[in-house]
N, CA, C and O atoms as CSV, one atom per row, in Angstrom:
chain,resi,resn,atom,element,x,y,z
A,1,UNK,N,N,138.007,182.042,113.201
A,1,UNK,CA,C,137.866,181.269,114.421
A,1,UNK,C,C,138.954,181.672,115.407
A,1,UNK,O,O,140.019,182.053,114.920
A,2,UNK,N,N,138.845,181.642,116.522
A,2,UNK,CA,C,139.567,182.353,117.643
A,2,UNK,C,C,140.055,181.354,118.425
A,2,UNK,O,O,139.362,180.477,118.941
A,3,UNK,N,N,141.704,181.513,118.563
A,3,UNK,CA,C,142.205,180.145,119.005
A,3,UNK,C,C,142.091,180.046,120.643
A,3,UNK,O,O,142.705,179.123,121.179
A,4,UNK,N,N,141.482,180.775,121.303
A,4,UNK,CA,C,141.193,180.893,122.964
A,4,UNK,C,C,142.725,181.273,123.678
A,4,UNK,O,O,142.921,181.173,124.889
A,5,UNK,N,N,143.338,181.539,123.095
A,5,UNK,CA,C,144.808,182.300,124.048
A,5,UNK,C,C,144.087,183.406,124.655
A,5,UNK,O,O,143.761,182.990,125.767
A,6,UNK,N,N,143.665,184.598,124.512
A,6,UNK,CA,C,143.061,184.968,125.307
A,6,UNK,C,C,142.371,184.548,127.294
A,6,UNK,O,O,142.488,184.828,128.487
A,7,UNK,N,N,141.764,183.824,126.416
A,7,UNK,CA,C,141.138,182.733,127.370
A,7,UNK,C,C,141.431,182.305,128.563
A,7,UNK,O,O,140.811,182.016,129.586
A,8,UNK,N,N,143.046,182.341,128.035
A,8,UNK,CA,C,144.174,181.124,129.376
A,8,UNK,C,C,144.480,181.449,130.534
A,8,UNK,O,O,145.093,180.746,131.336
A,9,UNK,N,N,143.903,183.000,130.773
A,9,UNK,CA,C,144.508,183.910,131.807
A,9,UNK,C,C,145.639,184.390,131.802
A,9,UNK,O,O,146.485,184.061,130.970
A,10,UNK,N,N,145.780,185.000,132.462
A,10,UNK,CA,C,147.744,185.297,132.822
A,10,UNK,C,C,148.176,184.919,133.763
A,10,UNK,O,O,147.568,184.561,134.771
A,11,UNK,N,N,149.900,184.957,133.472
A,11,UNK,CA,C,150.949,184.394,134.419
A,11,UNK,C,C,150.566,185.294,136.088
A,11,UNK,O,O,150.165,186.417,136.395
A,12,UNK,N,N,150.988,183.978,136.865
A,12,UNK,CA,C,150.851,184.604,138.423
A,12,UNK,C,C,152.022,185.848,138.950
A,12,UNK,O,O,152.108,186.549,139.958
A,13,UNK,N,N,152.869,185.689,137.650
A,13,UNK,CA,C,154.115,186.896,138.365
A,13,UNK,C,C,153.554,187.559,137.827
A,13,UNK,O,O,153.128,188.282,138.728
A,14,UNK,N,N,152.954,188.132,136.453
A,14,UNK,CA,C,152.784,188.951,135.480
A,14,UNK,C,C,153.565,191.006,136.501
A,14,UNK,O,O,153.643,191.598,137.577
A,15,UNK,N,N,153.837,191.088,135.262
A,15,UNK,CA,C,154.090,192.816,136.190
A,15,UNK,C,C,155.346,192.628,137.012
A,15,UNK,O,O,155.926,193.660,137.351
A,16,UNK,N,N,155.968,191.206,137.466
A,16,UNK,CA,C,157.167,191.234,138.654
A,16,UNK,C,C,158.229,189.973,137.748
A,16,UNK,O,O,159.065,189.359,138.412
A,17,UNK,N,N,158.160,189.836,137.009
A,17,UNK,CA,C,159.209,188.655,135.887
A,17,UNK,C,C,159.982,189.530,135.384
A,17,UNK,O,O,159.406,190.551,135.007
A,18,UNK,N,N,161.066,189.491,135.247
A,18,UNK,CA,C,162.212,189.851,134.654
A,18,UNK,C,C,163.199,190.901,135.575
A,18,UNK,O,O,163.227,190.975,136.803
A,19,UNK,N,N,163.808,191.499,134.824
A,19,UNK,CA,C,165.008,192.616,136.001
A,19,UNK,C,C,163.778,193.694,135.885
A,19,UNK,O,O,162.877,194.076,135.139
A,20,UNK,N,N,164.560,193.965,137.508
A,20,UNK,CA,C,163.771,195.024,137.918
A,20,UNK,C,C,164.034,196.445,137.357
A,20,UNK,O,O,165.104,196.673,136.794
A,21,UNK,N,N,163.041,197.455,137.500
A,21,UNK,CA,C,163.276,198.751,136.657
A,21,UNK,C,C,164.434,198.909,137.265
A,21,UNK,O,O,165.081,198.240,138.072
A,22,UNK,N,N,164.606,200.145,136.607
A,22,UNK,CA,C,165.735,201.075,136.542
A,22,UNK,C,C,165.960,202.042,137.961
A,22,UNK,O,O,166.910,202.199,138.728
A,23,UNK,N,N,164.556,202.603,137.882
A,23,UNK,CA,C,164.179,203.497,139.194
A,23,UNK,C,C,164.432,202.500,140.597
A,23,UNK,O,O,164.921,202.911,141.649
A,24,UNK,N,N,164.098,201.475,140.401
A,24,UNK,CA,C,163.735,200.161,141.727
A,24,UNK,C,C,165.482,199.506,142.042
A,24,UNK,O,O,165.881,198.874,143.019
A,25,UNK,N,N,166.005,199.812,141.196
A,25,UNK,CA,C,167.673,199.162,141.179
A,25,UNK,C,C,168.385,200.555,141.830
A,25,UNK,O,O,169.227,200.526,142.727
A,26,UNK,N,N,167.924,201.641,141.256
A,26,UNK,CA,C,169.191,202.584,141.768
A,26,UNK,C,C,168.056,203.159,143.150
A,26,UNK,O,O,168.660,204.025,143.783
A,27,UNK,N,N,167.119,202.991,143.543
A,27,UNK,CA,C,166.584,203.182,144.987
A,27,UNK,C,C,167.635,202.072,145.760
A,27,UNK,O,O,168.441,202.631,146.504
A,28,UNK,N,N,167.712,201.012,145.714
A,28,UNK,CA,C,168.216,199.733,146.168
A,28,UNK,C,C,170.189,200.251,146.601
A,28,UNK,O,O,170.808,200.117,147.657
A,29,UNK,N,N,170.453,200.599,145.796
A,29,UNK,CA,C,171.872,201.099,145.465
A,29,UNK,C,C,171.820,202.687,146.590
A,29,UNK,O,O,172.734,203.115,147.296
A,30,UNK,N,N,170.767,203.120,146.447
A,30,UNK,CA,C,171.691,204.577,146.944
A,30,UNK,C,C,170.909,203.675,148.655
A,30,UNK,O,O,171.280,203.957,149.794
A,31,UNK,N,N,170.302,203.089,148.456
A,31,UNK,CA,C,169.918,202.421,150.273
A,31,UNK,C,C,171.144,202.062,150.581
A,31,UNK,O,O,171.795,202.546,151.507
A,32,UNK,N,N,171.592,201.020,149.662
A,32,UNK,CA,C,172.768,200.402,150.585
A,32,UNK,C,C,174.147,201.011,150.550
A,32,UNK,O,O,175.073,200.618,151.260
A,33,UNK,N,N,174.241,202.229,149.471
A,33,UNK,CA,C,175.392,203.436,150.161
A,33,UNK,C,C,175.105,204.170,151.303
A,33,UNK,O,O,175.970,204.815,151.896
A,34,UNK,N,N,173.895,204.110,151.663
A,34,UNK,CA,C,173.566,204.774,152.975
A,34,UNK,C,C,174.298,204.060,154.195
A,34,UNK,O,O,174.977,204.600,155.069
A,35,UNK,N,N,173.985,202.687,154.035
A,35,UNK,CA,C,174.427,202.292,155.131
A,35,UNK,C,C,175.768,201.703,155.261
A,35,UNK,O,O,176.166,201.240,156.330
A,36,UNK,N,N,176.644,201.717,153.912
A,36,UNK,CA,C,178.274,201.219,154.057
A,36,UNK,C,C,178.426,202.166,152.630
A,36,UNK,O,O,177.532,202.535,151.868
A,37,UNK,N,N,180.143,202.457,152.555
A,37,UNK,CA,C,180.149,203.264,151.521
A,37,UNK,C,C,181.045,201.867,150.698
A,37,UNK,O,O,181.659,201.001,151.322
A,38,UNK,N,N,180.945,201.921,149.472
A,38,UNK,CA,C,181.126,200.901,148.697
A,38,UNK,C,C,182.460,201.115,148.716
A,38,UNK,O,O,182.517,200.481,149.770
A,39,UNK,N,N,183.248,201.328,148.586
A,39,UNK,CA,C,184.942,201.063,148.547
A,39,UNK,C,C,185.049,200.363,150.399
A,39,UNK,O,O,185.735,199.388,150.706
A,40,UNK,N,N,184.331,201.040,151.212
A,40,UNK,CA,C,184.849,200.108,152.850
A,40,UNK,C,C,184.472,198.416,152.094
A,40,UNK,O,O,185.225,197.447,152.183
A,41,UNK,N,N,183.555,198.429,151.604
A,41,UNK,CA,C,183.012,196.963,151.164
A,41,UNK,C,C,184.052,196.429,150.728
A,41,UNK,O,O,184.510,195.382,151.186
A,42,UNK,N,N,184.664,197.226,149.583
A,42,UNK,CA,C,185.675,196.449,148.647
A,42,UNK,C,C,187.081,196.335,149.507
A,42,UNK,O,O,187.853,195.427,149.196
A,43,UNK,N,N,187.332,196.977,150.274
A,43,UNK,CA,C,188.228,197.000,151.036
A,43,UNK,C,C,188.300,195.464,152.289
A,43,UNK,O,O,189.078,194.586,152.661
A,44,UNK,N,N,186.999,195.932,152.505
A,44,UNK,CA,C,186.570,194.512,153.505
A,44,UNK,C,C,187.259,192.900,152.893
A,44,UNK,O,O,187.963,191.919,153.134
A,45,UNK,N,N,186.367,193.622,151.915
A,45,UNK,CA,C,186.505,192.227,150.336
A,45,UNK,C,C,188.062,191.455,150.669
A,45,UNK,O,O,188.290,190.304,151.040
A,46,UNK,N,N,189.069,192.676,150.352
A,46,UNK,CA,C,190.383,192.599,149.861
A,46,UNK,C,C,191.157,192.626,151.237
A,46,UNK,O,O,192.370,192.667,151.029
A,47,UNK,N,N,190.900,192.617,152.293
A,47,UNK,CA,C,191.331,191.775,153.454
A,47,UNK,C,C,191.329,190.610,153.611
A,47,UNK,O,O,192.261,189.872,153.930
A,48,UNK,N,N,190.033,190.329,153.345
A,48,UNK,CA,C,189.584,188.808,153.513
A,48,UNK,C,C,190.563,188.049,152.453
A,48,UNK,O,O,191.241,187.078,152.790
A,49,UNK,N,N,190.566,188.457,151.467
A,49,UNK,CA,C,191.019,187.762,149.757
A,49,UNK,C,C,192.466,187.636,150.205
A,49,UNK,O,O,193.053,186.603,149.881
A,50,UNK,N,N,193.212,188.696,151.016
A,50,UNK,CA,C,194.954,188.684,151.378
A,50,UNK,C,C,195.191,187.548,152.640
A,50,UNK,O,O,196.261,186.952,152.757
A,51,UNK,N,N,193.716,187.279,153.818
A,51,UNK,CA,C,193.820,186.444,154.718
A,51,UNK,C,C,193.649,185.175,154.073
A,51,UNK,O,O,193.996,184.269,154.829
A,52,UNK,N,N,193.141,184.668,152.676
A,52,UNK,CA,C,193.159,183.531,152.105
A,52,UNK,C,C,191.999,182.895,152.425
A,52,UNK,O,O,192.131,181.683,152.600
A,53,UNK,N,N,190.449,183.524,152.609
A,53,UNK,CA,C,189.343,183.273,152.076
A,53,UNK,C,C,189.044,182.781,151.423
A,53,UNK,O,O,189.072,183.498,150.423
A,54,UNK,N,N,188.679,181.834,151.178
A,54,UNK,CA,C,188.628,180.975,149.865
A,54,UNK,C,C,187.426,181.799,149.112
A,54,UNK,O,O,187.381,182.329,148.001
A,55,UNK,N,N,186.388,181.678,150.268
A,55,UNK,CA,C,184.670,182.640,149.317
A,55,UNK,C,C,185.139,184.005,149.226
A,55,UNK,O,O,184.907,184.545,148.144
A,56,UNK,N,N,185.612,184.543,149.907
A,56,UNK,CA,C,186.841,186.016,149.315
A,56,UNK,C,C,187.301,185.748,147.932
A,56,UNK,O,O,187.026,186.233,146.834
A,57,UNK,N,N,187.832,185.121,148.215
A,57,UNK,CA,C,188.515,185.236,146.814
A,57,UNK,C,C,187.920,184.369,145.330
A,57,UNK,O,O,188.514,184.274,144.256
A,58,UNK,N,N,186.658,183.845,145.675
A,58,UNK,CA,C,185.958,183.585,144.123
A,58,UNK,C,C,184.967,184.446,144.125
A,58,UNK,O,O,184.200,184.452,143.162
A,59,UNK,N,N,184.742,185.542,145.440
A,59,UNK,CA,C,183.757,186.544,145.130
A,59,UNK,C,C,185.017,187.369,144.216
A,59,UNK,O,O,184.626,187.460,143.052
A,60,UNK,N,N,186.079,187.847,144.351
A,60,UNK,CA,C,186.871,188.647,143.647
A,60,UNK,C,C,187.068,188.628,142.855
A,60,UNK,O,O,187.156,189.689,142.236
A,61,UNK,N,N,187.340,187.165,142.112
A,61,UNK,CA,C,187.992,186.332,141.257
A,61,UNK,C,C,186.667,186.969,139.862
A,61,UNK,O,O,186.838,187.471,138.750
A,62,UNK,N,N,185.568,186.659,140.561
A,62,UNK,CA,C,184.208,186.635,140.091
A,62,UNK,C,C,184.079,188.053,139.155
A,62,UNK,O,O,183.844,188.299,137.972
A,63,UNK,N,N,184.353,188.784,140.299
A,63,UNK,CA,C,183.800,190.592,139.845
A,63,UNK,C,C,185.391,191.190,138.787
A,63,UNK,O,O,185.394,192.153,138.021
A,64,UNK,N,N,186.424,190.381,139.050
A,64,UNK,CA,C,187.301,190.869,138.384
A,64,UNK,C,C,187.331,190.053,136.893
A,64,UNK,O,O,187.664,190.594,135.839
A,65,UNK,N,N,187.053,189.116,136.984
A,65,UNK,CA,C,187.404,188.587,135.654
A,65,UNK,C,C,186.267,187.990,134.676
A,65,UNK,O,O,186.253,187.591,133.512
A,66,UNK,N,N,185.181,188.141,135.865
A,66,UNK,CA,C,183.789,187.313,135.254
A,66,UNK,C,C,183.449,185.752,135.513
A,66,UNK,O,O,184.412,184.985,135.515
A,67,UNK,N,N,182.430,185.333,135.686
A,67,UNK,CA,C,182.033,183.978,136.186
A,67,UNK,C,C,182.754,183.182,134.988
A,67,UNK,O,O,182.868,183.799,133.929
A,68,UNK,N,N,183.412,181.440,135.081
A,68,UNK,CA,C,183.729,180.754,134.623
A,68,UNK,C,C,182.461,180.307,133.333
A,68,UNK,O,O,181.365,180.172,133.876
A,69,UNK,N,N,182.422,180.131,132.218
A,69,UNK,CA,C,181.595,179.444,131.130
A,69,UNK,C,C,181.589,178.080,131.752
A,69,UNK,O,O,182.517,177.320,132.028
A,70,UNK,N,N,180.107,177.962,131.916
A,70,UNK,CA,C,179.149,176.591,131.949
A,70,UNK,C,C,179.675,175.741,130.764
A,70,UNK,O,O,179.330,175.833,129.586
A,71,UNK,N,N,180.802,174.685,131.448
A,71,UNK,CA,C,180.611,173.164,130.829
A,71,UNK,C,C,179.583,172.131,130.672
A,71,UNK,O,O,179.041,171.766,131.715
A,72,UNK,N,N,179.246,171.643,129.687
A,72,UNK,CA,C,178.526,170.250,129.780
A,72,UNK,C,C,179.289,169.005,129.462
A,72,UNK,O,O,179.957,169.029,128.428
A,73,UNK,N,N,179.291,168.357,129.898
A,73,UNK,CA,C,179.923,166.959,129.601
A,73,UNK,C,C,178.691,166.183,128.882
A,73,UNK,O,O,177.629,165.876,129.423
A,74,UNK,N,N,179.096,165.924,127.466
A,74,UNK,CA,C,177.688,164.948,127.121
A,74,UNK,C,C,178.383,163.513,127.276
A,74,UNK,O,O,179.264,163.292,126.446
A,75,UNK,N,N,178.095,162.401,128.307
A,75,UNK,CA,C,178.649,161.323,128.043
A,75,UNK,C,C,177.922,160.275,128.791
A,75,UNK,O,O,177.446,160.624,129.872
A,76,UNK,N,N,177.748,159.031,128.401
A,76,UNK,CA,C,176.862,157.916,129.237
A,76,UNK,C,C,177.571,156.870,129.582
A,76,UNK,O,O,177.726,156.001,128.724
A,77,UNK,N,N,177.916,156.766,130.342
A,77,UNK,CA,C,178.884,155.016,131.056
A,77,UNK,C,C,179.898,155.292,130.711
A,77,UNK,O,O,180.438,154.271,130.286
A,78,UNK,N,N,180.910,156.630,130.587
A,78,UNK,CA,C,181.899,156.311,130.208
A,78,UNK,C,C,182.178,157.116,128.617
A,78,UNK,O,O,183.115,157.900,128.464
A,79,UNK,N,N,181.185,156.761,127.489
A,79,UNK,CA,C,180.894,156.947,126.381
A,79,UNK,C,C,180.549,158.283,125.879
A,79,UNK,O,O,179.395,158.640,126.116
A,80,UNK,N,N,181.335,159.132,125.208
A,80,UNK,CA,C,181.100,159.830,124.226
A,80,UNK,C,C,179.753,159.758,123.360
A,80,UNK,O,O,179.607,158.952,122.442
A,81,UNK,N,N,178.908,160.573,123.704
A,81,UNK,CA,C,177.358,160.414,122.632
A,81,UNK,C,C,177.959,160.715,121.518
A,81,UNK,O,O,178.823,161.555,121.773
A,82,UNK,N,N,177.936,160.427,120.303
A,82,UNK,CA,C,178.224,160.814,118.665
A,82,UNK,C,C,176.714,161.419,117.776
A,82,UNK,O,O,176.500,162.268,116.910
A,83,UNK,N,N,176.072,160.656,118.386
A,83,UNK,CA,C,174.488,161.095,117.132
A,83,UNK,C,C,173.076,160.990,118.263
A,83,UNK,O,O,173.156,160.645,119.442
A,84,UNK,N,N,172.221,161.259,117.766
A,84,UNK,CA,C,171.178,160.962,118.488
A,84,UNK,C,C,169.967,160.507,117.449
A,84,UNK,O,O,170.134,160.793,116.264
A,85,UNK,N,N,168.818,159.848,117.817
A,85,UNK,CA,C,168.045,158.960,116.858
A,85,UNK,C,C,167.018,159.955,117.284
A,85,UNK,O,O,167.019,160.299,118.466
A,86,UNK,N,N,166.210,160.417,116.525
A,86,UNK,CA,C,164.772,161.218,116.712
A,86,UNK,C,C,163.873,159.980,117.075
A,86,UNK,O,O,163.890,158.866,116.551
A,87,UNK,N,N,163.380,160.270,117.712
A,87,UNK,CA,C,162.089,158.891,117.561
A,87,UNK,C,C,160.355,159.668,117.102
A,87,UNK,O,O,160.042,160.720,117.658
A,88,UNK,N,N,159.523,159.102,116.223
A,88,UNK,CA,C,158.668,159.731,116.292
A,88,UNK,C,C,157.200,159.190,116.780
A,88,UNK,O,O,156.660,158.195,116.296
A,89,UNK,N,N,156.786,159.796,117.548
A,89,UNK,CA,C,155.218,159.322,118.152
A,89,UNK,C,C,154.076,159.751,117.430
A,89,UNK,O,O,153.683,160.915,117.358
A,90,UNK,N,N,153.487,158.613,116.821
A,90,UNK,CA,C,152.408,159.425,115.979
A,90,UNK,C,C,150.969,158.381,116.249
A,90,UNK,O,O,150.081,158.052,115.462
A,91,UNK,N,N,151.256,157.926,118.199
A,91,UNK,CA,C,150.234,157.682,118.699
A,91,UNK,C,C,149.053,158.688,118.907
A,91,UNK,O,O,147.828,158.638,118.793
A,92,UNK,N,N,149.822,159.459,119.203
A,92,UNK,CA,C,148.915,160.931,119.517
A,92,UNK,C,C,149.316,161.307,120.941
A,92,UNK,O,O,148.832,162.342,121.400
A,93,UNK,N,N,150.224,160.513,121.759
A,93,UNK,CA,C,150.420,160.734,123.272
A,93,UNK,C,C,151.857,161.564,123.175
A,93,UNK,O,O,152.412,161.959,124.200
C-alpha cells in the first residue's frame, strides 16, 4: 500500500533552499571586487571602528572573533523551570 507522499507535491522554493552553489557565490564575489577592491572595504571598516562606530565596530568585533553564542534564559515569573510534565492527548486532537 502506498503512503501518498508522492502525492503532496513539492516545496514552492524547491531548486532555490539552501546556500547557494559554488559557481553563483564566487560570480557574486568577483562582481563586487569589480566594483571596490576588498582591503579599501576593510580599510573603510577600520576608520570607522578608530572614529568609534559603534556598528563599525560589532561588524569587526564580528568578523574577527565570531558572532557571540545564543543564550536562552529558561525562566517564568522570576522562577527557574527544574522539570517539565509531558502531558498526553489521547483524544485524538
Amino acid at each position: 500500500m502506498a503512503d501518498g507522499r508522492k502525492n503532496n507535491g513539492g516545496h514552492s522554493t524547491k531548486g532555490k533552499a539552501g546556500r547557494p552553489k559554488k559557481a553563483d557565490e564566487i560570480k557574486l564575489i568577483e562582481t563586487m571586487d569589480a566594483v571596490m577592491i576588498p582591503m579599501e572595504a576593510w580599510e573603510q571598516l577600520a576608520a570607522r571602528v578608530k572614529d568609534g562606530d559603534t556598528q563599525a565596530i560589532k561588524t569587526w568585533l564580528a568578523y574577527r572573533y565570531g558572532q557571540p553564542q545564543a543564550k536562552m534564559d529558561l525562566t517564568s515569573d522570576g522562577e527557574t523551570l527544574t522539570g517539565f510534565r509531558i502531558i498526553r492527548d489521547d483524544s485524538g486532537n
